[in-house]
Every structure is written in C-alpha cells, then in structure tokens.
C-alpha positions as CSV (number, residue, x, y, z in Angstrom):
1,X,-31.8,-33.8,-1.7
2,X,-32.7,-31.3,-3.8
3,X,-29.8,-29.1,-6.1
4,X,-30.2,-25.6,-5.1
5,X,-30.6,-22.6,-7.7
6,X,-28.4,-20.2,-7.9
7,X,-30.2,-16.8,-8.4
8,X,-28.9,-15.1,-11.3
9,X,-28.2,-11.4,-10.8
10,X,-29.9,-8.8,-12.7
11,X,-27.3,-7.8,-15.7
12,X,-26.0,-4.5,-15.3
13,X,-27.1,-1.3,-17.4
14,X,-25.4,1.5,-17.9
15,X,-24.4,3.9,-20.2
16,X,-21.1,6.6,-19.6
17,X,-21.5,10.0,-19.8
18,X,-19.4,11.7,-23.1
19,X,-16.8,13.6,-21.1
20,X,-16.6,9.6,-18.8
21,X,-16.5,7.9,-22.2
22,X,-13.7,10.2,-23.4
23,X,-11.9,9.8,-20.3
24,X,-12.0,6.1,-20.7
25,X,-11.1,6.2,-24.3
26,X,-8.2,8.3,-23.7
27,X,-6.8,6.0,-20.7
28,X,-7.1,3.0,-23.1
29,X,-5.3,4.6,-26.2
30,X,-2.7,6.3,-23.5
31,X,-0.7,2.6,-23.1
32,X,1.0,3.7,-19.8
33,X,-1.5,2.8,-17.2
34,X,-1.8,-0.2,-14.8
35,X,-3.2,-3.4,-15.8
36,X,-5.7,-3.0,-13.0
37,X,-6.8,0.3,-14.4
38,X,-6.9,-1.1,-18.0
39,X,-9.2,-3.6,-17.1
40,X,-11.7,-1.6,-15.1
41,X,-11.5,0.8,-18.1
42,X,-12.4,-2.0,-20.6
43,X,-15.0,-3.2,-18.9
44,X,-16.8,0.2,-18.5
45,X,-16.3,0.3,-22.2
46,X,-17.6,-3.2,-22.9
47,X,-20.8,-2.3,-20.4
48,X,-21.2,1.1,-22.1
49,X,-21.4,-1.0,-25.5
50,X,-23.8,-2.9,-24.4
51,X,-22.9,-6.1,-23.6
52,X,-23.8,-8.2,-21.4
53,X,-21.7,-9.0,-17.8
54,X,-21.0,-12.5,-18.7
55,X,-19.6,-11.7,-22.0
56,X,-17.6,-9.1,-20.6
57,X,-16.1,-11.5,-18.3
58,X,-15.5,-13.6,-21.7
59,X,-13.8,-11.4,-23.4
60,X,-11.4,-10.0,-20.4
61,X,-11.0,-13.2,-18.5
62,X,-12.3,-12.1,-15.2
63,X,-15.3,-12.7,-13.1
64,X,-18.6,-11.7,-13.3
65,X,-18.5,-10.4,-10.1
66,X,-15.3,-8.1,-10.9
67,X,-17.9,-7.0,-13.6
68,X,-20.7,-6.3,-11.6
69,X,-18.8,-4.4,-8.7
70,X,-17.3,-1.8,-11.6
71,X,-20.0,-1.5,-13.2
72,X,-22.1,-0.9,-9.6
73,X,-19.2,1.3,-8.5
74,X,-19.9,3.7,-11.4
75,X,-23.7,4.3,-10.8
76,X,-23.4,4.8,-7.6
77,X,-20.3,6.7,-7.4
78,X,-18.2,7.7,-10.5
79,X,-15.5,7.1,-12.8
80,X,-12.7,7.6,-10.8
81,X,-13.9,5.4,-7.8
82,X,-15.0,2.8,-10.5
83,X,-11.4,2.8,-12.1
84,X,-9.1,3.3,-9.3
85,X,-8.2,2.1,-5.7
86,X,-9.6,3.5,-3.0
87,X,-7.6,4.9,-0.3
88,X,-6.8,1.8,2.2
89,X,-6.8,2.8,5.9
90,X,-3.3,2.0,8.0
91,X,-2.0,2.5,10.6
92,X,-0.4,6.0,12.1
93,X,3.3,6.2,12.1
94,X,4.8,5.6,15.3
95,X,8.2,7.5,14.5
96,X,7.8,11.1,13.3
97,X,10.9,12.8,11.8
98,X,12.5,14.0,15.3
99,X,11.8,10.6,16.9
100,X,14.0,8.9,14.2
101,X,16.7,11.3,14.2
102,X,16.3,10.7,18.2
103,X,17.3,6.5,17.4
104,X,20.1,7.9,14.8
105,X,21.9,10.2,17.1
106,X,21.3,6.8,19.7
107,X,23.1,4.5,17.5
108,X,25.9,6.8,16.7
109,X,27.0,7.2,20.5
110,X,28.3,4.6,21.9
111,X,26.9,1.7,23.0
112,X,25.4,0.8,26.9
113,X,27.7,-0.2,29.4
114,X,28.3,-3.9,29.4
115,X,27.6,-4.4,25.4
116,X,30.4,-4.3,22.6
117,X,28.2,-2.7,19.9
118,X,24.3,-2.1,19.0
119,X,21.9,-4.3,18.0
120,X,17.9,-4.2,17.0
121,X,16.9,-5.0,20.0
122,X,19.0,-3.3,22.0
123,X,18.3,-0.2,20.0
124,X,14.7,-0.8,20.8
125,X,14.8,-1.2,24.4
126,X,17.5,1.7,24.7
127,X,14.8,4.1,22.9
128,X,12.0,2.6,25.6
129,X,14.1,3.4,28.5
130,X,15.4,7.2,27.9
131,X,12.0,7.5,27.0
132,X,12.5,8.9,23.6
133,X,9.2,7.0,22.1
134,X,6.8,5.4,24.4
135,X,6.8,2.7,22.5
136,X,8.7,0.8,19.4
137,X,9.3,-2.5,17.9
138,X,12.5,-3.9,16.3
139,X,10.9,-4.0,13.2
140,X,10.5,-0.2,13.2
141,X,14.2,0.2,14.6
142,X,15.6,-2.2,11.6
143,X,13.7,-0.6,8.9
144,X,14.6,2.8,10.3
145,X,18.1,1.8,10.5
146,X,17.8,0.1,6.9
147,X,17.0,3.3,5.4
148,X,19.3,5.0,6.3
149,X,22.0,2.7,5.2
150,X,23.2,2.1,9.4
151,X,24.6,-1.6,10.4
152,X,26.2,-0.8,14.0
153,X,26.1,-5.3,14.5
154,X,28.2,-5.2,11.8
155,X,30.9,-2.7,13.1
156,X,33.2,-4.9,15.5
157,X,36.1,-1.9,16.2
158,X,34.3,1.4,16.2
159,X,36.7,3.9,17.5
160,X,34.9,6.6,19.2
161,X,36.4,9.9,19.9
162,X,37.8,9.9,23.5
163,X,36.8,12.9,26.0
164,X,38.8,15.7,26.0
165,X,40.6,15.9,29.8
C-alpha cells in the first residue's frame, strides 16, 4: 500500500490595512483583552509581517489551521469577524418577564391540595395545567426559582395567612 500525500495548502498572504494594523497594535499594547482575542491579534500581526503559517503556529503554539481560518476570515470579511466570536444561534426563551412573575406569584400561594409544599416538578406541571405557559421543563422552573433566591422544598412550616371570615 501506498502512503498517501497530504496536499499542503497554499500559505496565506495578506497584508492589514493601517487603520486594521493600528487597531491590532493597540489591542495587543491594551493588556486587558481575552486570550482568544490576543491570539487572533498576533497572528494577524505575525501574517501581516510576513511570515509564513507554519511559523506562526511556531511561535503561538497553535495549529496551522487556527492560522489559516484567521487569516481567511480577514480577506474575506474583516478585522472584527477575524478577531472576535461570531454571534452563536440559541434558542428562544421560553419564559418572558410576565410568564416568570406568573411561576413566582404560583410558588408563593400555597401549595395544591393533597401536597405539603412545592417542588420542581410540581411547579412545572402546576404552570402546564392553569395554562400559564404552554409548555415548561423543570430545568427552566429551577433555574427561574434559583434566581430569584426561592427554595419552597426547603420550607417545611410555611404559615400562610388565613382568609378573612
């Protein structure tokens, strides 16, 4: 069997623009960015000197692919998309502001009939059925309930106010 060659990729060429090379050299001299964003800097500096890919990836201890995807990231589309992160897509929120003050209120009145005190998941199914949000995990409910600083499984004896005859 015979090894296969590995096609070598043609090195990459570019040279900044001034006000692009001063933006670099100021983030570089600056000291308070990222290490991400340092290293994307450098090695638009290190291309812009002239070096070659693999001795960038020498001198910053990455790979030549890092190199190569910077340094094709700021031909085709600019400093800023070259240095930082691009916007990642997630998901919607699934509790706006009036759905989780909604599951607050819930969890401050008292609990179903038949259960001593709230839990997650109780929370979670409670929300489903009044049909205050069409749909909700327990996840959500404990993060929700995490933020705002809410343990009602830990409250044994809640006294709540008895109605007025």
């Amino acid at each position: 069997m015979k090894p296969t060659a590995r096609k070598q990729a043609a090195p990459i060429k570019l040279k900044l623009k001034a006000e692009d090379r001063r933006q670099v050299r100021a983030l570089l001299s600056h000291g308070l960015i990222s290490a991400r964003i340092f290293k994307r800097a450098r090695v638009l500096q290190l291309l812009d000197e002239g070096r070659h890919s693999s001795e960038v990836c020498l001198a910053l201890g990455t790979t030549r692919d890092l190199v190569r995807r910077i340094g094709l990231r700021y031909l085709e589309e600019g400093l800023a998309q070259a240095l930082f992160e691009r916007e990642r897509p997630g998901s919607a929120r699934l509790l706006d502001a009036r759905h989780e003050t909604q599951l607050v209120s819930l969890v401050c009145s008292p609990p179903p009939v038949g259960h001593a005190r709230w839990t997650v998941r109780l929370v979670a199914q409670e929300a489903k059925t009044r049909g205050l949000v069409k749909t909700v995990g327990r996840e959500t409910v404990r993060l929700l309930l995490k933020h705002h600083d809410i343990k009602p499984w830990r409250e044994k004896k809640v006294l709540h106010p008895a109605p007025h005859p």
